[in-house]
C-alpha positions as CSV (number, residue, x, y, z in Angstrom):
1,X,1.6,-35.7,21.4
2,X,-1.0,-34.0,19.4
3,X,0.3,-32.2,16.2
4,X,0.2,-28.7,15.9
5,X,-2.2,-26.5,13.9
6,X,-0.8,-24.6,11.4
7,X,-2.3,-21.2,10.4
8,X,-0.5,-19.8,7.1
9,X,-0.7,-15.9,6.3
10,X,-0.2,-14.8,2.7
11,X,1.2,-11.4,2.8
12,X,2.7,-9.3,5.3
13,X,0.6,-5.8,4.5
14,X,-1.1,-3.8,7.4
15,X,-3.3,-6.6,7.5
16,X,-0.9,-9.9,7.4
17,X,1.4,-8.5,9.5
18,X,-0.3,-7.3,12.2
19,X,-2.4,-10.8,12.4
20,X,0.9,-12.7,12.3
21,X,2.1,-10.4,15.6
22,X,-1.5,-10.9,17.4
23,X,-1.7,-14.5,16.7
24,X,2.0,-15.0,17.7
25,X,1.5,-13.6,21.0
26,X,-1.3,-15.9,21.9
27,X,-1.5,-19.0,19.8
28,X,2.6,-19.3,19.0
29,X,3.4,-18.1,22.6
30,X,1.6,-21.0,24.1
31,X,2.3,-23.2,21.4
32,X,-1.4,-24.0,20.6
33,X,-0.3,-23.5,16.7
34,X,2.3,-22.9,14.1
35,X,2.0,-19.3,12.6
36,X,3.9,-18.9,9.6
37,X,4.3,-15.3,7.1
38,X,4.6,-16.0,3.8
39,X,5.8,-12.4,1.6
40,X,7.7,-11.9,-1.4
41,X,10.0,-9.2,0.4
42,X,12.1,-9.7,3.7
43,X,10.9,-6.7,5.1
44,X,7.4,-4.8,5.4
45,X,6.6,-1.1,4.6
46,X,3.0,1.1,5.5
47,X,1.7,1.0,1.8
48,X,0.0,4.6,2.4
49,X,4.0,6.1,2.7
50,X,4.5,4.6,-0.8
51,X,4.2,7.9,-2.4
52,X,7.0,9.6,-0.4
53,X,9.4,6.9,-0.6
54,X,8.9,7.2,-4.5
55,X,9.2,11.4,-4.2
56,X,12.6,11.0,-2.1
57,X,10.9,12.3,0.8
58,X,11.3,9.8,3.7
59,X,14.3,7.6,3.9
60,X,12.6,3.9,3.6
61,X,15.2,2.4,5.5
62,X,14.3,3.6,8.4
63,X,10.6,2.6,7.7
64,X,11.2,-0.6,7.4
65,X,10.1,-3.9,9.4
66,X,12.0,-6.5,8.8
67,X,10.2,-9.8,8.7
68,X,12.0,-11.8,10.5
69,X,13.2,-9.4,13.4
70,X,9.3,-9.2,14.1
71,X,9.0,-13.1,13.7
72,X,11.4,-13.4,16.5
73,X,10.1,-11.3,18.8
74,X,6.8,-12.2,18.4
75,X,6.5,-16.3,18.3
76,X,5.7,-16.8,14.6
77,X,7.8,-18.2,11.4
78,X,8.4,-16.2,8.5
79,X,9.7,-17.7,5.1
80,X,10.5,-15.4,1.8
81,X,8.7,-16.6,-1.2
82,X,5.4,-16.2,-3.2
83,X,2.5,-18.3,-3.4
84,X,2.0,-19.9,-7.2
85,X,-0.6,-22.7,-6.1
86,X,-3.2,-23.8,-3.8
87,X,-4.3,-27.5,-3.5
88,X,-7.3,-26.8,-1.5
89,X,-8.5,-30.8,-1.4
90,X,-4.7,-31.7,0.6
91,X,-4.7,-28.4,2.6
92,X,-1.6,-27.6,1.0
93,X,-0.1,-24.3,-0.5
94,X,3.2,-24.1,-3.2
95,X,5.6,-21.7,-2.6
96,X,7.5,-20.6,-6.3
97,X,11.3,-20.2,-6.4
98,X,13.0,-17.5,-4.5
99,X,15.7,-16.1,-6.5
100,X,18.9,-14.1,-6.0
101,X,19.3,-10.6,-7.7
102,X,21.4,-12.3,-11.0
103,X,18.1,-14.9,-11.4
104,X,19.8,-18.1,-9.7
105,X,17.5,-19.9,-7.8
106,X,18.6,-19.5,-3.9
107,X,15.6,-22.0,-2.8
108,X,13.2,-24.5,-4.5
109,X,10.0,-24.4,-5.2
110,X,8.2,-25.5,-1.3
111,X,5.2,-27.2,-0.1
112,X,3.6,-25.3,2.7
113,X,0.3,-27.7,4.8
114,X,-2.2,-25.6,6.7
115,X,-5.4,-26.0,8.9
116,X,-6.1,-22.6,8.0
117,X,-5.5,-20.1,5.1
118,X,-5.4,-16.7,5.4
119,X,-4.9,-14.3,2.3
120,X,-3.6,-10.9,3.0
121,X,-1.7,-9.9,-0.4
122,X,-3.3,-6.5,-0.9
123,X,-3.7,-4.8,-4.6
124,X,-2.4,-3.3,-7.2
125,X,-2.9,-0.7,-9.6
126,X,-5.2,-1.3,-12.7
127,X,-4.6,-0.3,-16.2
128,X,-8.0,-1.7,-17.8
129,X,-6.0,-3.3,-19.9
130,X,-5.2,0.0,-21.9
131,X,-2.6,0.0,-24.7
132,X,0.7,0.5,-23.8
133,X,0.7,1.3,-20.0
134,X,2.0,-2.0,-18.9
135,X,5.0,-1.2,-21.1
136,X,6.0,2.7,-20.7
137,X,4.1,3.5,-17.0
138,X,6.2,3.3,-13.8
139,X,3.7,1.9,-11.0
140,X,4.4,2.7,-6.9
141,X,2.1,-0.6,-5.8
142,X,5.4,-1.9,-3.4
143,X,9.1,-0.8,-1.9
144,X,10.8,-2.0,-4.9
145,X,8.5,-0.3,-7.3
146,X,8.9,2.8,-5.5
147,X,12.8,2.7,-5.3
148,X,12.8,1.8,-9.4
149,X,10.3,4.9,-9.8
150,X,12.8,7.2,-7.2
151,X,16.0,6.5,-9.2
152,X,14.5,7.4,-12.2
153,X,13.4,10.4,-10.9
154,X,16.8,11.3,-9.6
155,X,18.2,10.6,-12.6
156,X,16.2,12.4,-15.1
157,X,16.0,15.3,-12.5
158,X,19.8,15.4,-13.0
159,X,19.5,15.6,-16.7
160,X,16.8,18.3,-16.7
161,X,19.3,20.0,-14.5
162,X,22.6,19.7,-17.0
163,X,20.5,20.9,-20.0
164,X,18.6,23.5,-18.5
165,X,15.2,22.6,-19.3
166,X,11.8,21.7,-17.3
167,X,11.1,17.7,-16.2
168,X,7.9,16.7,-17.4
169,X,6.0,13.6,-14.9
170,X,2.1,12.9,-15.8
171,X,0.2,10.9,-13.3
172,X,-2.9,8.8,-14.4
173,X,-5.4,8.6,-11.5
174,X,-6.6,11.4,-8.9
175,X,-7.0,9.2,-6.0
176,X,-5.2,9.2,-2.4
177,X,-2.2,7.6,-4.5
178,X,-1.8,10.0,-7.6
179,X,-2.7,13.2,-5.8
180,X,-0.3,12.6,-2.5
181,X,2.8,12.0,-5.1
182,X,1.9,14.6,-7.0
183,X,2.2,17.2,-3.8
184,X,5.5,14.8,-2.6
185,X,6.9,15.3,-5.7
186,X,6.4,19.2,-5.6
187,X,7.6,19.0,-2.2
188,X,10.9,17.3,-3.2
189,X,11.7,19.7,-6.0
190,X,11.4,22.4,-3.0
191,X,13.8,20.4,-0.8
192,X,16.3,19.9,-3.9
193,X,16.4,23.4,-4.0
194,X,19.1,23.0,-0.7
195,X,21.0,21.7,-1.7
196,X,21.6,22.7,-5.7
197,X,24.7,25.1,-5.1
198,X,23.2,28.4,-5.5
199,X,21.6,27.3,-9.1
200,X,18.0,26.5,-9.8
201,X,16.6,23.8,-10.5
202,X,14.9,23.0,-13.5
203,X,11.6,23.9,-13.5
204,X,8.8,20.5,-12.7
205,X,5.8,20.4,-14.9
206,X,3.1,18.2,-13.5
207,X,-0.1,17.2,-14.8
208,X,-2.4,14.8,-12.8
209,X,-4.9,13.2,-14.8
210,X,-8.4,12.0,-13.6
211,X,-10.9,9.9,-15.7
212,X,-13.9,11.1,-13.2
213,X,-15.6,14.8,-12.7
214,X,-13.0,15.0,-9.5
215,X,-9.7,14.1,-7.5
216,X,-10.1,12.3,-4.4
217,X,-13.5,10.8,-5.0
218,X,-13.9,8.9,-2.2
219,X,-13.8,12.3,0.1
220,X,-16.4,15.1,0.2
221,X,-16.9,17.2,-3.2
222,X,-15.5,20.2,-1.1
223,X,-12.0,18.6,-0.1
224,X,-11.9,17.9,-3.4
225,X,-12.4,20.9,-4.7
226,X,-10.0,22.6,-2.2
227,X,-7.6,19.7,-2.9
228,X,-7.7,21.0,-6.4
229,X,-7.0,24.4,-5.8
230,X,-4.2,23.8,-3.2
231,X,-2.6,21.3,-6.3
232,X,-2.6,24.6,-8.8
233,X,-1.8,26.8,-6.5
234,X,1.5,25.3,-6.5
235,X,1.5,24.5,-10.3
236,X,-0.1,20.7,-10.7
237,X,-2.1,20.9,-13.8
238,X,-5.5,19.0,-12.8
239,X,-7.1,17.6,-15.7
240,X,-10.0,15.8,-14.7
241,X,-12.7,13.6,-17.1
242,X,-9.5,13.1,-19.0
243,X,-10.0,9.4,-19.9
244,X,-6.5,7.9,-20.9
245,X,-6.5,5.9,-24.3
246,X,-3.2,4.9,-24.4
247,X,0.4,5.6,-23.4
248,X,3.6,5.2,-25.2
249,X,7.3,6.5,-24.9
250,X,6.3,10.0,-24.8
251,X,3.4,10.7,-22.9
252,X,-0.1,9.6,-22.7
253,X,-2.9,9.4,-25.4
254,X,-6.4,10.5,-24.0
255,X,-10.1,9.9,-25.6
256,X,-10.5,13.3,-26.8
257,X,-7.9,13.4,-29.1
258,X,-5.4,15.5,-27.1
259,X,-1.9,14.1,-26.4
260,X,-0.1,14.9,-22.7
261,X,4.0,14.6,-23.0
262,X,5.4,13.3,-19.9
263,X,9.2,11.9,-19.4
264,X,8.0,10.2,-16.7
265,X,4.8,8.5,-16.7
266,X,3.3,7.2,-13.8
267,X,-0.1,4.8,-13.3
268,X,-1.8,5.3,-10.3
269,X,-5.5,4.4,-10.9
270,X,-7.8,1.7,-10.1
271,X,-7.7,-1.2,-8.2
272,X,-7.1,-5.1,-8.3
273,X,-6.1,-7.8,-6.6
274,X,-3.0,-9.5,-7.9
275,X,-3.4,-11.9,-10.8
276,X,-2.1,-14.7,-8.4
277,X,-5.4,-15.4,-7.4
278,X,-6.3,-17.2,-10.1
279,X,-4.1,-20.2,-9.1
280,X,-5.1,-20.1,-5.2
281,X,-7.2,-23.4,-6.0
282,X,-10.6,-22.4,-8.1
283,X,-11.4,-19.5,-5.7
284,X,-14.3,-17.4,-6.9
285,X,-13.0,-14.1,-7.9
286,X,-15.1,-10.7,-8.6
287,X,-13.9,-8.8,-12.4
288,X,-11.3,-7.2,-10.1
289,X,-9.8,-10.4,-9.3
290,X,-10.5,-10.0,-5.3
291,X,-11.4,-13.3,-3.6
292,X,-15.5,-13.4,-2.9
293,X,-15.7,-13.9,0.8
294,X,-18.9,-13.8,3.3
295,X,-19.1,-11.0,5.8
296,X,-17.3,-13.0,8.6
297,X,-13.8,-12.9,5.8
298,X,-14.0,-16.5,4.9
299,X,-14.4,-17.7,1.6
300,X,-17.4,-18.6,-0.1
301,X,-15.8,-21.4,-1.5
302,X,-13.8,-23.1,1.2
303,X,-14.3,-23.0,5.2
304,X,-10.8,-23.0,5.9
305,X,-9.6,-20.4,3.7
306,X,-10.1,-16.5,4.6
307,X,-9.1,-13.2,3.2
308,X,-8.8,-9.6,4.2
309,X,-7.6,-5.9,3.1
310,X,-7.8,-5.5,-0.6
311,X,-7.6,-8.9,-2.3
312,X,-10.8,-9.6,-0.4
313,X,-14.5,-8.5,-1.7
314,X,-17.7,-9.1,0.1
315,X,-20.5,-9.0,-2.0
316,X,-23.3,-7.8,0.5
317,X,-21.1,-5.2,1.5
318,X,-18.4,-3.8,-0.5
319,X,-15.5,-1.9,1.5
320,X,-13.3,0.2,0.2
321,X,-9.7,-0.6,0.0
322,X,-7.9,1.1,2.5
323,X,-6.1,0.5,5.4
324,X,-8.3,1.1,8.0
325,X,-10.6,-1.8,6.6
326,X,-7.6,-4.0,5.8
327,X,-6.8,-3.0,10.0
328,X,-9.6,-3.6,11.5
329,X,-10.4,-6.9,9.4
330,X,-6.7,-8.4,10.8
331,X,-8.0,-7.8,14.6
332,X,-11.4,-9.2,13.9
333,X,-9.5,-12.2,12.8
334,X,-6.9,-12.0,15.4
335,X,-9.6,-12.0,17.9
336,X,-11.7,-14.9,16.4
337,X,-9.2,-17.7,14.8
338,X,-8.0,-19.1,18.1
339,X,-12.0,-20.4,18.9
340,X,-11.7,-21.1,15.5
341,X,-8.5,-23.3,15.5
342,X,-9.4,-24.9,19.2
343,X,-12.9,-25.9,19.1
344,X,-14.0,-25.4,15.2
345,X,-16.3,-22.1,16.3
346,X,-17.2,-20.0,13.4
347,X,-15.8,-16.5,13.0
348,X,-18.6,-13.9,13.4
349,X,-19.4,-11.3,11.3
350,X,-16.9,-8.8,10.7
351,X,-18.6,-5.2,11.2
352,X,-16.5,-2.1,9.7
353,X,-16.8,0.8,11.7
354,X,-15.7,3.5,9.7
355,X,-13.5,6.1,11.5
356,X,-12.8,9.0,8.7
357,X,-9.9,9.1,6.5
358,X,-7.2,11.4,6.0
359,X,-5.0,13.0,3.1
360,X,-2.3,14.9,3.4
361,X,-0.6,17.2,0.5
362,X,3.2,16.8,1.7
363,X,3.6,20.0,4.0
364,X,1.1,22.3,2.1
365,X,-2.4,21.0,3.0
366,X,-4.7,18.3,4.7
367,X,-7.8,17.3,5.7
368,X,-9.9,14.8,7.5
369,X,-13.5,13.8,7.5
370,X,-15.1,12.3,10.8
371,X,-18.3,10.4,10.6
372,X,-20.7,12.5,12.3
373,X,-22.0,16.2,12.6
374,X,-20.3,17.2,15.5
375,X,-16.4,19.0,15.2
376,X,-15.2,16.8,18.0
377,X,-17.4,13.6,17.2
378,X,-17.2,13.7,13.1
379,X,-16.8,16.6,11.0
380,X,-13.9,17.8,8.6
381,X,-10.8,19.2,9.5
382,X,-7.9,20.6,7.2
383,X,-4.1,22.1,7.9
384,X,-1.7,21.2,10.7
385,X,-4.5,18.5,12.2
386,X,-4.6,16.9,9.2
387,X,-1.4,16.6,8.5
388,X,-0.3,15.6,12.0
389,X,-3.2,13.0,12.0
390,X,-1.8,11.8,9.3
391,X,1.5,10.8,10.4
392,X,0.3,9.9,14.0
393,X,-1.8,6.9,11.7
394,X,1.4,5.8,11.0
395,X,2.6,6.1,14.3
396,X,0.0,4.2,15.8
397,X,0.5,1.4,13.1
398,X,4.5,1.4,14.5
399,X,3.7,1.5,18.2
400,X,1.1,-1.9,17.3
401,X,3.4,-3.8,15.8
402,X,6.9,-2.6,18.2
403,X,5.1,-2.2,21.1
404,X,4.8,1.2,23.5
405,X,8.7,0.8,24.6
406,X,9.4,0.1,21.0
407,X,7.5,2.5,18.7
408,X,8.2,5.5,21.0
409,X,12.0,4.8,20.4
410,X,11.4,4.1,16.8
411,X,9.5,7.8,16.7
412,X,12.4,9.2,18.5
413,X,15.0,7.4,16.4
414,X,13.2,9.3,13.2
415,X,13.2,12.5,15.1
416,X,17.4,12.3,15.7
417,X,17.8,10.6,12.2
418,X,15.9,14.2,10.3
419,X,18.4,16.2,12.0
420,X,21.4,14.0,10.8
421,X,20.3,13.0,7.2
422,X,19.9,15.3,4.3
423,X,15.8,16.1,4.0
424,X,15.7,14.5,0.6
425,X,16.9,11.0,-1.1
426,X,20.1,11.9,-3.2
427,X,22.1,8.8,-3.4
């Protein structure tokens, strides 16, 4: 009896997940191959929600998949775990310790074989290696950094509130990231307001802070600009060209001399891929650490190793790292591998077709941009559509990986859930 392939996915992101799912249903389904999810976490998350989990906002529990539930269900293996090593000449990829919450080792370092490789484990945020933010910045990059940033803010939220003064949170980088949080965190200051017993709560001073001439970059210069104004309007200070020097215990240091106190400080900007691509076997990386692959996602160095989303870079074409690309990369893949894995037919070229992108300023603003000229066939849009084409991205992203039958009862199970659960995060 012939062995079967095996087909190991590093990271279960938008992109790793969803190509675990696809390549369940066909190649694990009829056993053609072994699919197996490798992540450090036991259950997945929509990275672009990030920012309201930290704020309080949504309740992440019931926004998560887990792992294995969706392994089950969907004919593929999942095992906890990170990838420390690949041993590209034996096809063979090392899995580093997984360890319980007091730092005992609950299972050994593994040995993983595979026919093919495919590297899915997204980015992080960058700090250009600038004094002192690795050491007193709070990052949103995952669940559990989110949580850590959410108690914090609970807690000094609570303090502000006992001594009667104003909580000050700086975020470094104007992006999709920094400027969402900055509205979310607005937002949940508004929601505290419920439930704070007839007293006020303290007052939230805010200052975003953007190396470049504007916020949100990668949109048109006149979301931007109304971006901006809908920020002040409800009292974000928007400093842009303010180049960050340094940071310590108090607040940030920027080029010009000026100083910005913060409580809470919070690093939001650039992007790179994790450091753990160094080890994955001699890879060629760009400066941001992103594995070099050709336009059909494999790598330049290796035929049977591939990557998507964020950790990838292709050096014809540089894409930007969002989830749309990381999406549409995964069912390109999805699509391709079996030929690959049956016969040995190469993947084609991946073509991005972009579709727009979307922002959304917690329940005060919006907008979308459409490729095109038309309103109905590219444009912009702002408000209610935006901010309901915002959510009904994530929706869609649910109802892929559930299922119709699934995701609608997942939607409705949110719905029912809002009207139970306090609006906010306060435990």
């Amino acid at each position: 009896m012939a062995t079967k392939s095996e087909i190991l996915i590093v990271g279960g992101g938008v992109a790793g997940l969803a190509l675990a799912t696809r390549l369940g249903e066909t190649l694990g389904k009829r056993g053609e191959a072994r699919i197996t999810l490798i992540d450090k976490s036991f259950s997945h998350v929509w990275k672009p929600m990030l920012h309201c989990f930290a704020a309080g906002t949504v309740q992440n529990e019931n926004n998560r998949i887990s792992f294995m539930s969706q392994a089950s269900r969907h004919y593929f293996d999942f095992w906890p775990g990170e990838v420390i090593a690949v041993d590209r000449q034996n096809r063979k990829a090392v899995l580093g310790p997984v360890r319980s919450s007091d730092g005992s080792v609950a299972l050994e370092e593994r040995t993983v074989e595979y026919d093919a490789l495919v590297l899915a484990i997204g980015s992080c945020a960058n700090d250009f290696g600038t004094p002192g933010v690795a050491e007193h910045c709070l990052f949103i990059d995952n669940l559990v950094e989110a949580n850590g940033f959410n108690e914090k803010f609970r807690l000094e939220l609570l303090k502000a509130f006992a001594a009667n003064k104003e909580l000050d949170i700086a975020i470094v980088g104007g992006g999709a990231t920094g400027t969402q949080l900055a509205a979310e965190l607005h937002k949940a200051l508004d929601l505290v307001r419920l439930y704070s017993f007839e007293r006020n709560p303290p007052r939230l001073k805010l200052t975003l802070l953007e190396a470049g001439a504007r916020i949100l970059p990668a949109f048109p210069e006149q979301v931007s600009e109304a971006a901006r104004r809908q920020l002040e309007h409800i009292n974000v200070e928007v400093r842009t060209s303010a180049q960050v020097s340094g940071a310590d215990a108090g607040g940030f240091m920027l080029k010009d001399g000026s100083y910005v106190p913060a409580t809470l400080r919070v690093w939001a900007a650039g992007v790179k891929a994790p450091s753990v691509t160094t080890r994955f076997g001699g890879l060629s990386l760009n400066r941001s650490g992103q594995v070099i692959v050709t336009p059909n996602l494999r790598s330049v160095d290796d035929e049977r190793i591939f990557a998507m989303g964020d950790c990838s870079f292709i050096s014809d074409e540089p894409l930007p790292p969002t989830a749309q690309v990381a999406r549409q990369q995964a069912h390109h893949l999805a699509r391709h591998l079996p030929a690959f894995i049956r016969n040995g037919t190469d993947v084609p070229q991946c073509v991005f077709r972009n579709k727009g992108a979307i922002v959304a300023l917690g329940d005060y603003n919006g907008w979308g941009t459409l490729p095109g000229g038309t309103v109905f066939g590219g444009g912009m849009f702002k408000g209610l559509s935006a901010r309901v084409g915002h959510l009904m991205l994530y929706r869609q992203h649910q109802v892929e990986l559930y299922g119709l039958y699934r995701g609608l009862l997942s939607c409705l199970a949110d719905w029912i859930d809002a009207l139970v659960q306090p609006s906010i995060r306060l435990d």
